[in-house]
Kinemage of the C-alpha trace (Angstrom):
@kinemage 1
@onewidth
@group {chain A} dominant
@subgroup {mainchain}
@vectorlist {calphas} color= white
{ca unk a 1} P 14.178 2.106 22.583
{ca unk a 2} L 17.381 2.896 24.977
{ca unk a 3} L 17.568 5.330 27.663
{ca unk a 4} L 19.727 6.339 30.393
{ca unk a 5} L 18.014 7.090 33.575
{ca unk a 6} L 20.149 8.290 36.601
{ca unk a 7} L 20.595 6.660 39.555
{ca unk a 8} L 21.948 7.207 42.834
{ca unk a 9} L 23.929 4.463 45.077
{ca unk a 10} L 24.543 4.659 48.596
{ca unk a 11} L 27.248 2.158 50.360
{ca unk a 12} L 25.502 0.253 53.126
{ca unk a 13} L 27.344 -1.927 55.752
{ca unk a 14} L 26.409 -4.681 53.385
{ca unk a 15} L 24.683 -3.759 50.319
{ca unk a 16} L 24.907 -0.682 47.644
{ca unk a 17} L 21.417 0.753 47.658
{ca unk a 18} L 20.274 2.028 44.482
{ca unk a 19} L 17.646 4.327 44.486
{ca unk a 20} L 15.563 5.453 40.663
{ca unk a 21} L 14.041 8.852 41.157
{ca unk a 22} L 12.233 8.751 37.939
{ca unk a 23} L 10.311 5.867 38.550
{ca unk a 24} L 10.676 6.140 42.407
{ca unk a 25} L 11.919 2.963 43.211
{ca unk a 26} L 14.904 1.033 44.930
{ca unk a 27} L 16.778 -1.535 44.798
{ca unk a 28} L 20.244 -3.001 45.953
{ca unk a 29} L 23.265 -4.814 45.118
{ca unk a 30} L 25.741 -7.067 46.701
{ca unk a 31} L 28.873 -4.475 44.956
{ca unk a 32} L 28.670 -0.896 42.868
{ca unk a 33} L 28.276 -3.626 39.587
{ca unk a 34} L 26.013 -6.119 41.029
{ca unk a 35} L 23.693 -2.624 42.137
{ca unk a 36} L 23.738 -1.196 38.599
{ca unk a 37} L 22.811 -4.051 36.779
{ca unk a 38} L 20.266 -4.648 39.590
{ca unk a 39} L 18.768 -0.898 39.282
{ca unk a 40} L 18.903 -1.730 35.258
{ca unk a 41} L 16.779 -4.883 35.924
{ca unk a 42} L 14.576 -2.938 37.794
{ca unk a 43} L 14.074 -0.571 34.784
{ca unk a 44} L 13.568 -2.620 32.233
{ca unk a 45} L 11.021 -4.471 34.443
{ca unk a 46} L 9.134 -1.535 35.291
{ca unk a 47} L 9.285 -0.213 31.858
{ca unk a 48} L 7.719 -3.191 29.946
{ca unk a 49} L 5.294 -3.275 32.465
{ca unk a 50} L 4.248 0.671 32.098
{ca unk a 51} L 4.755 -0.183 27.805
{ca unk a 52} L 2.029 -3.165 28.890
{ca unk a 53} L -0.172 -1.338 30.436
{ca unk a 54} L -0.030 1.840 27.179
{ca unk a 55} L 1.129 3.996 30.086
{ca unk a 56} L 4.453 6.091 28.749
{ca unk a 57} L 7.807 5.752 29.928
{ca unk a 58} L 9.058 8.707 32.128
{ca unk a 59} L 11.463 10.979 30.508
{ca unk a 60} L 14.964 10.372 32.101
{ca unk a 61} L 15.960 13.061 34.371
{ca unk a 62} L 18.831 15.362 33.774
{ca unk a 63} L 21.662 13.992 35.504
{ca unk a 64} L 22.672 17.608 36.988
{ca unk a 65} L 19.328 17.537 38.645
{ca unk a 66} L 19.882 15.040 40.136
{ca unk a 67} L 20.784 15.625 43.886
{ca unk a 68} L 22.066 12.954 46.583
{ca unk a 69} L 21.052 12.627 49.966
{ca unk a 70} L 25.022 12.468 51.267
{ca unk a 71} L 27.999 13.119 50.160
{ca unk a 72} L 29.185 9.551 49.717
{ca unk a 73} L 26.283 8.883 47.717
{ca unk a 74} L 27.044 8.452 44.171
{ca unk a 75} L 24.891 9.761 41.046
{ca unk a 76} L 25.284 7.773 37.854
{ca unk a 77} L 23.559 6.772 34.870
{ca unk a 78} L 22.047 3.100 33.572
{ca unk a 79} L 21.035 2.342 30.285
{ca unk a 80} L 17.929 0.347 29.265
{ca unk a 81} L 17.328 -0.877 25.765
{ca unk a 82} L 13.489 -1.669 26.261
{ca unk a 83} L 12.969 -3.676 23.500
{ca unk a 84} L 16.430 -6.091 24.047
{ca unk a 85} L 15.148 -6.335 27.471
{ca unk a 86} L 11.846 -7.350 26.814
{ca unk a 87} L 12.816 -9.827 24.309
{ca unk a 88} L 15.578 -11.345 27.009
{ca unk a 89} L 13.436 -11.363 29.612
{ca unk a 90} L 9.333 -12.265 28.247
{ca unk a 91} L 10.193 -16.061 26.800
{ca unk a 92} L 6.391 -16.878 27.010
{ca unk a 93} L 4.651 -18.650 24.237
{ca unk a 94} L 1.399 -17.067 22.740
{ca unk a 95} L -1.047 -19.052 21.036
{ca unk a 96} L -1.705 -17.289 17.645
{ca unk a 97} L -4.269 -18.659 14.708
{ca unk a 98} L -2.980 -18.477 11.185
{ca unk a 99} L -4.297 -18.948 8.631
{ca unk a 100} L -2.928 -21.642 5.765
{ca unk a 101} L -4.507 -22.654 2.080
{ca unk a 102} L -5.207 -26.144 2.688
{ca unk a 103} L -3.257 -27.793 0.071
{ca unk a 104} L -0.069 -26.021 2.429
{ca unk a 105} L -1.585 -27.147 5.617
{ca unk a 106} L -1.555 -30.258 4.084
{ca unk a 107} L 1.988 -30.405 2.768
{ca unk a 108} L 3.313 -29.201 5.771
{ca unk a 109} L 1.578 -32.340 7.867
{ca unk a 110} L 3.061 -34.875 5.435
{ca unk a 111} L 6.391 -33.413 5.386
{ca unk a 112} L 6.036 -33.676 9.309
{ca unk a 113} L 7.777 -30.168 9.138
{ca unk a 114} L 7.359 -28.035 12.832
{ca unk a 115} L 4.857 -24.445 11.394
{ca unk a 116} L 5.510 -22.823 14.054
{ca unk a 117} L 9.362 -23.000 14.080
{ca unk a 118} L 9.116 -22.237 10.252
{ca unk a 119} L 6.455 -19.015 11.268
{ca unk a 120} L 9.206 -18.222 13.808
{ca unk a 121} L 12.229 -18.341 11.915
{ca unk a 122} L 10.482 -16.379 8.924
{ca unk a 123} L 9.115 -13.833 11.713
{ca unk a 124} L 12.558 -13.353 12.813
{ca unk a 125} L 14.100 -12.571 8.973
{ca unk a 126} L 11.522 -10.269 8.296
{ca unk a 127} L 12.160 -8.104 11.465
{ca unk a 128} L 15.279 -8.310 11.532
{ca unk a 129} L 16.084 -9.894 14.710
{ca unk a 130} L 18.754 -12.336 15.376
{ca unk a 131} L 18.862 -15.131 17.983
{ca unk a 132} L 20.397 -14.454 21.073
């Protein structure tokens, strides 16, 4: 799922501060680009966190109503695709029990042939996802 949340940046002697109203947080950047794709870290972090723990995402903010503290702050908007940034970021294994006939199981130890790269790969085609 992608949304764009707004964001507001603030120039600092030597950072851009980024601050997320709808999930009240900040961060910061070393440049403008270094603090959006630092506030769209942030995000995605935040957001697969919230999707982990079955609490729901807050609905993005209109960016009108959105109001900075000074008038060299800056309102924008970041995008998140959720799901891309979970799969980029969560490269942990899982241990999962399947279940083979054992003639199969059997096969596939004489063959010498890796299941789980085979249960991967055929995971993958059937979702439709393709390797970074």
């Amino acid at each position: 799922m992608k949304l764009a949340y707004p964001v507001i940046l603030s120039k600092g002697k030597d950072h851009v501060i980024v601050y997320i109203p709808d999930f009240d947080i900040n961060t910061q950047g070393e440049d403008y680009a270094d603090a959006l794709e630092m506030a769209r870290d942030a995000i995605g972090l935040m957001g697969i966190d919230m999707e982990d723990e079955k609490e729901p995402l807050p609905t993005p903010s209109e960016l009108e109503s959105v109001k900075p503290d000074s008038k060299n702050d800056i309102v924008s908007l970041v995008d998140v695709d959720f799901s891309e940034y979970r799969r980029q970021q969560d490269m942990r294994t899982v241990r999962r029990n399947v279940t083979l006939p054992s003639w199969l199981n059997f096969e596939a130890e004489k063959s010498g042939v890796n299941v789980s790269a085979i249960l991967q790969r055929a995971l993958k085609q059937e979702l439709h996802i393709t390797d970074r």
